[in-house]
C-alpha positions in Angstrom: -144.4 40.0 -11.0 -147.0 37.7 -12.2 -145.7 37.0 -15.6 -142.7 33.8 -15.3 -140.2 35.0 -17.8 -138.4 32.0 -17.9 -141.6 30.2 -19.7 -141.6 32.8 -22.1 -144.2 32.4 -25.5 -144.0 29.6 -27.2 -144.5 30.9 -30.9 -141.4 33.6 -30.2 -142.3 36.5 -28.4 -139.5 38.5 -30.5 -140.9 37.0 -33.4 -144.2 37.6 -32.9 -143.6 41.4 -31.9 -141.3 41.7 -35.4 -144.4 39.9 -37.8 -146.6 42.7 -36.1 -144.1 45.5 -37.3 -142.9 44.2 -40.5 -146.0 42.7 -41.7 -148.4 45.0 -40.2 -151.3 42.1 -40.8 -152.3 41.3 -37.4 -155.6 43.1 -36.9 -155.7 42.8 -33.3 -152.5 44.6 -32.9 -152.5 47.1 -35.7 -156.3 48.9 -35.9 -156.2 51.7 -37.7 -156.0 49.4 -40.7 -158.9 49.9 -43.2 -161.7 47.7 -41.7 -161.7 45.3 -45.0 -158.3 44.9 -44.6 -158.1 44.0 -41.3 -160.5 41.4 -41.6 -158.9 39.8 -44.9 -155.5 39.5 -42.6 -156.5 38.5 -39.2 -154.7 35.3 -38.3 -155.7 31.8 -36.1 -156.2 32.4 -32.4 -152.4 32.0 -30.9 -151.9 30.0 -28.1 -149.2 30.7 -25.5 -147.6 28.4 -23.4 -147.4 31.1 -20.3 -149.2 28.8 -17.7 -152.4 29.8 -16.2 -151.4 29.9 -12.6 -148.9 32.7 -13.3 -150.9 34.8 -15.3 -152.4 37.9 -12.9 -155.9 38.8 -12.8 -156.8 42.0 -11.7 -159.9 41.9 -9.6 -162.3 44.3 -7.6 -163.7 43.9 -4.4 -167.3 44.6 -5.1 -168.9 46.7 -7.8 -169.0 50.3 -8.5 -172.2 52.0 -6.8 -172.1 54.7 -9.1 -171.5 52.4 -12.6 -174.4 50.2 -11.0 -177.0 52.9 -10.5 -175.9 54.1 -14.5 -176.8 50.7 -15.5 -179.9 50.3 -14.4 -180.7 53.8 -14.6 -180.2 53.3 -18.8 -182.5 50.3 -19.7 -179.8 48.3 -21.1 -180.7 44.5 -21.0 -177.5 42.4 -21.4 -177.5 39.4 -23.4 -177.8 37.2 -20.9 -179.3 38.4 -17.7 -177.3 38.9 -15.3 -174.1 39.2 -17.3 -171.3 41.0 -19.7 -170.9 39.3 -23.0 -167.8 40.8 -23.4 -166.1 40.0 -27.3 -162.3 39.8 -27.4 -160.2 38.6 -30.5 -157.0 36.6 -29.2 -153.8 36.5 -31.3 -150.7 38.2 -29.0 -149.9 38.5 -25.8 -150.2 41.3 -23.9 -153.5 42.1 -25.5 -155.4 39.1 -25.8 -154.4 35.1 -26.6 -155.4 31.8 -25.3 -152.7 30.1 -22.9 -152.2 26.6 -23.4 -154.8 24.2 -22.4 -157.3 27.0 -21.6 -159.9 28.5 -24.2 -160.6 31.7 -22.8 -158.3 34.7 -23.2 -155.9 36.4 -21.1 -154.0 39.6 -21.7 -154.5 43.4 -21.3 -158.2 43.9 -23.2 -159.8 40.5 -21.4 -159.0 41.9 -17.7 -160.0 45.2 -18.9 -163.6 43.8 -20.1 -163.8 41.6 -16.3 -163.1 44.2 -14.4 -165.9 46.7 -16.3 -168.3 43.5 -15.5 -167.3 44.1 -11.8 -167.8 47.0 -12.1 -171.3 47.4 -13.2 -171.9 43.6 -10.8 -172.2 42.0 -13.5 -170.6 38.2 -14.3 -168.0 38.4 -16.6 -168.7 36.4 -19.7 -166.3 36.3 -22.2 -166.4 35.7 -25.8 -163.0 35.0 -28.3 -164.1 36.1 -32.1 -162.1 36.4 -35.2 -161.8 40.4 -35.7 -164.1 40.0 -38.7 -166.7 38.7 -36.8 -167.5 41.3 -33.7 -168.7 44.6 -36.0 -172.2 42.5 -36.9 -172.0 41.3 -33.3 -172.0 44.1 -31.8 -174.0 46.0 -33.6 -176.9 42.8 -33.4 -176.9 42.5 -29.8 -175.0 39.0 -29.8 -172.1 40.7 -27.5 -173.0 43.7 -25.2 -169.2 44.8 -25.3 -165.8 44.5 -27.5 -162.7 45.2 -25.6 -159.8 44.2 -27.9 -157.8 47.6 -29.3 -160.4 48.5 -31.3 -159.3 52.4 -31.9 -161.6 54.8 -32.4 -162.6 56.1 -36.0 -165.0 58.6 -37.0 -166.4 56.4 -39.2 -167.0 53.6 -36.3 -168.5 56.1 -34.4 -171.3 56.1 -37.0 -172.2 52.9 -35.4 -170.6 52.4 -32.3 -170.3 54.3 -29.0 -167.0 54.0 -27.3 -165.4 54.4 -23.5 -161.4 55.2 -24.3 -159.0 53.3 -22.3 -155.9 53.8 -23.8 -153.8 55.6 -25.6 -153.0 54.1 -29.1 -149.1 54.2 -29.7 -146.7 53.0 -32.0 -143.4 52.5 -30.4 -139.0 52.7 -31.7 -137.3 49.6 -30.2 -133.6 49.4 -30.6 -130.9 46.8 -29.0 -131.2 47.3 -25.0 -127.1 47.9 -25.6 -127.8 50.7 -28.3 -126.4 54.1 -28.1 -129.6 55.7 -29.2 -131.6 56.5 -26.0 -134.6 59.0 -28.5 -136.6 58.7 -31.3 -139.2 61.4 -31.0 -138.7 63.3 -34.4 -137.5 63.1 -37.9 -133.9 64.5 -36.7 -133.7 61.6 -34.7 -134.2 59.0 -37.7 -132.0 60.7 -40.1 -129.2 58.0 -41.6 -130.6 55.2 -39.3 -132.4 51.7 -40.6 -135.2 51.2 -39.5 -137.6 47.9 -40.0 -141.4 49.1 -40.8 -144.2 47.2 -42.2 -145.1 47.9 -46.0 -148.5 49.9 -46.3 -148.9 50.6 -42.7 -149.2 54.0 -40.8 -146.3 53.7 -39.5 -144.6 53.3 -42.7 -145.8 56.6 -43.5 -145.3 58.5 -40.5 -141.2 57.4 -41.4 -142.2 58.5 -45.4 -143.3 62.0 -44.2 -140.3 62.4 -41.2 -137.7 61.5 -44.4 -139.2 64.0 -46.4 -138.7 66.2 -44.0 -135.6 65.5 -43.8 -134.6 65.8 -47.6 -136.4 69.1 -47.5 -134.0 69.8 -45.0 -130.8 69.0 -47.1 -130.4 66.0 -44.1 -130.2 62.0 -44.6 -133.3 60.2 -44.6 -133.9 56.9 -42.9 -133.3 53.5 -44.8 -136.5 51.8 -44.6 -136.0 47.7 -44.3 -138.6 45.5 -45.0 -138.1 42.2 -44.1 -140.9 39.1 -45.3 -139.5 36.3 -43.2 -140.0 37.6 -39.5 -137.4 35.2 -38.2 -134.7 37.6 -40.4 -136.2 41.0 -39.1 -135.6 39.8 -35.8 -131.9 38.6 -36.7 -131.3 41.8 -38.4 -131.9 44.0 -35.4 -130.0 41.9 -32.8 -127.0 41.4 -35.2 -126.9 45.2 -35.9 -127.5 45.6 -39.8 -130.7 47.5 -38.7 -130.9 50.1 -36.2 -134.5 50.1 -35.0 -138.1 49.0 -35.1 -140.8 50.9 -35.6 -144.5 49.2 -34.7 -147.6 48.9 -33.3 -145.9 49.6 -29.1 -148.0 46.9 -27.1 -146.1 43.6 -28.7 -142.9 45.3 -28.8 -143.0 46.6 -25.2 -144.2 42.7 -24.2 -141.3 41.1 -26.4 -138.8 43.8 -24.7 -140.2 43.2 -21.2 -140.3 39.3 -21.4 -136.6 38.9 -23.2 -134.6 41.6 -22.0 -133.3 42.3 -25.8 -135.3 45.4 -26.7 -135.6 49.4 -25.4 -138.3 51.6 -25.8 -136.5 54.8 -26.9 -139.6 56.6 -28.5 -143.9 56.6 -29.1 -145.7 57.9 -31.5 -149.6 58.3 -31.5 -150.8 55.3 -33.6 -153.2 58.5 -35.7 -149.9 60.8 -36.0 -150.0 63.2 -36.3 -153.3 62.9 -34.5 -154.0 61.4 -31.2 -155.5 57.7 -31.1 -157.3 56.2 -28.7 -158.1 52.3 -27.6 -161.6 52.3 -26.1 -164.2 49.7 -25.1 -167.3 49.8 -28.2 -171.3 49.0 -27.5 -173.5 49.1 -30.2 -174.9 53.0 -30.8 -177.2 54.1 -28.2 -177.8 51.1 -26.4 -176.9 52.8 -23.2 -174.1 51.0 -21.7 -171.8 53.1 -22.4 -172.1 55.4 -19.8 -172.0 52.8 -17.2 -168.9 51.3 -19.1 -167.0 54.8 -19.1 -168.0 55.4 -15.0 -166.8 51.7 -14.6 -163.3 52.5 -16.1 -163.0 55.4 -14.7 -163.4 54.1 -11.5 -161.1 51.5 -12.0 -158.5 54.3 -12.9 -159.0 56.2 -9.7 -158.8 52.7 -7.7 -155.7 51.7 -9.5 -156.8 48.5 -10.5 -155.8 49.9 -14.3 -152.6 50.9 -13.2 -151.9 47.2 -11.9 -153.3 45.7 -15.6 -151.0 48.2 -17.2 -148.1 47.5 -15.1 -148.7 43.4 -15.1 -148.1 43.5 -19.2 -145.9 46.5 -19.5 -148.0 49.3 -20.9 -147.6 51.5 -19.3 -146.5 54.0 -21.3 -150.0 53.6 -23.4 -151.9 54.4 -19.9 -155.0 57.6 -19.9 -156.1 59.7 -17.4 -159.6 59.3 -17.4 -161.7 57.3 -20.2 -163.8 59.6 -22.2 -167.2 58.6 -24.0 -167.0 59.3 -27.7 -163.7 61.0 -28.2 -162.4 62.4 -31.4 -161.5 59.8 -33.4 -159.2 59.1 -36.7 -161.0 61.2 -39.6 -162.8 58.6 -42.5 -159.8 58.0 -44.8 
């Protein structure tokens, strides 16, 4: 285990996990946002006072002969010779933040982007940017890579190519001493309280399950919505709310580092379509071939499976990344 519970986060890693359910305003976490909106909410960089000795980077031995021979094989020129300008927004842990004293980003989507650099032998040369800011870079040239949850849209596609590397989830947490062990449908909600964010897609995958439910003749969920995060949090480990339902990568961090939390249910962040995380180059640049053979070697190598495992996401894990797959239709 390379992550010291006993340090913890120092903004509140329950906290934190809660502001990114009930809210639903931190773009990093929650991406299938519309793209004005995500930029109009994205928050300050957080920093996190996990020290940098015990964070675990996942490194390969030597690059990828096959991701090598793509690269140069497609003309791509990096931005600087010789190495992956690789963008990454940091707000949460276990995607992406800045630990204390450092300035350059841990979590999940940074040791995804180093290990694609090793990859394709590359140095790894990462770049923290508000969310706002990495579209225009992208698409300009300024980074040659964004790994930071971006999910894939069809409307991104327009101007982005894309390697999936995971699978976008939203995730029930209840009490880790609660009797309900699944969530997976709208029986399973019916008469429970459940904390959601306002105008998020989660919110309406629990607005369509209830009207299921009333079409049924059955209860519908209570819908809680909390604006002070601090009370959310309260509410759930007091018992006057049953469950939370979010974006799954901050809750399954704030359930792995305090012990408090169980998963008991994931939904696909597009429900009822599929949504995938993946790694975005500008359109037709050529990298993303390489990018996609890079991942995919790191997934057959199990160097994924160790990033994964190191921030508990398991249960958001692919089988093999796909260039371009389908993404959320243009709202």
């Amino acid at each position: 285990m390379a992550i010291s519970k006993k340090q913890g986060i120092a903004v509140g890693v329950g906290v934190v996990a809660v502001a990114a359910i009930v809210g639903g305003v931190i773009a990093a976490v929650n991406l299938n946002r519309p793209a004005e909106a995500e930029a109009a909410s994205a928050p300050a960089p957080t920093t996190a006072n996990v020290a940098t000795d015990d964070i675990h980077w996942v490194h390969l031995d030597e690059p990828v002969a096959d991701a090598v021979a793509a690269l140069e094989a497609s003309g791509f020129t990096p931005v600087e010779e010789g190495k992956l300008t690789v963008a990454h927004s940091a707000y949460l842990p276990p995607l992406g933040y800045i630990p204390e004293g450092e300035t350059e980003a841990a979590g999940t989507e940074p040791n995804i982007g180093s290990l694609v650099a090793e990859a394709l032998g590359l140095e790894y040369n990462p770049v923290v940017v508000a969310w706002a800011d990495w579209p225009l870079g992208i698409q300009s040239g300024k980074y040659d890579l964004i790994t930071s949850n971006v999910t894939v849209t069809e409307e991104r596609k327009e101007l982005y190519d894309f390697a999936s590397y995971r699978e976008d989830l939203l995730g029930f947490y209840v009490q880790s001493d609660s009797e309900i062990e699944k969530i997976e449908q709208a029986a399973d909600i019916s008469g429970l309280k459940i904390v959601v964010g306002s105008g998020t897609n989660q919110e309406q995958v629990l607005l369509a399950w209830n009207a299921e439910l009333e079409a049924a003749g059955e209860a519908p969920a209570e819908l809680q919505y909390y604006d002070d995060n601090a009370a959310a949090v309260l509410a759930l480990q007091s018992g006057r709310v049953d469950a939370t339902f979010g974006p799954n990568a901050t809750s399954a961090w704030s359930a792995r580092e305090t012990g408090d939390t169980k998963l008991v249910g994931v939904v696909p962040g597009g429900w009822p379509l599929t949504a995938n995380i993946a790694a975005a180059t500008a359109k037709g640049n050529g990298l993303i071939e390489p990018v996609s053979i890079a991942l995919n070697a790191i997934i057959e190598g199990g160097q994924y499976d160790e990033v994964l495992e190191t921030w508990g996401l398991e249960s958001e894990r692919i089988e093999a990344s796909e260039i371009n797959p389908p993404g959320l239709p243009k709202s």
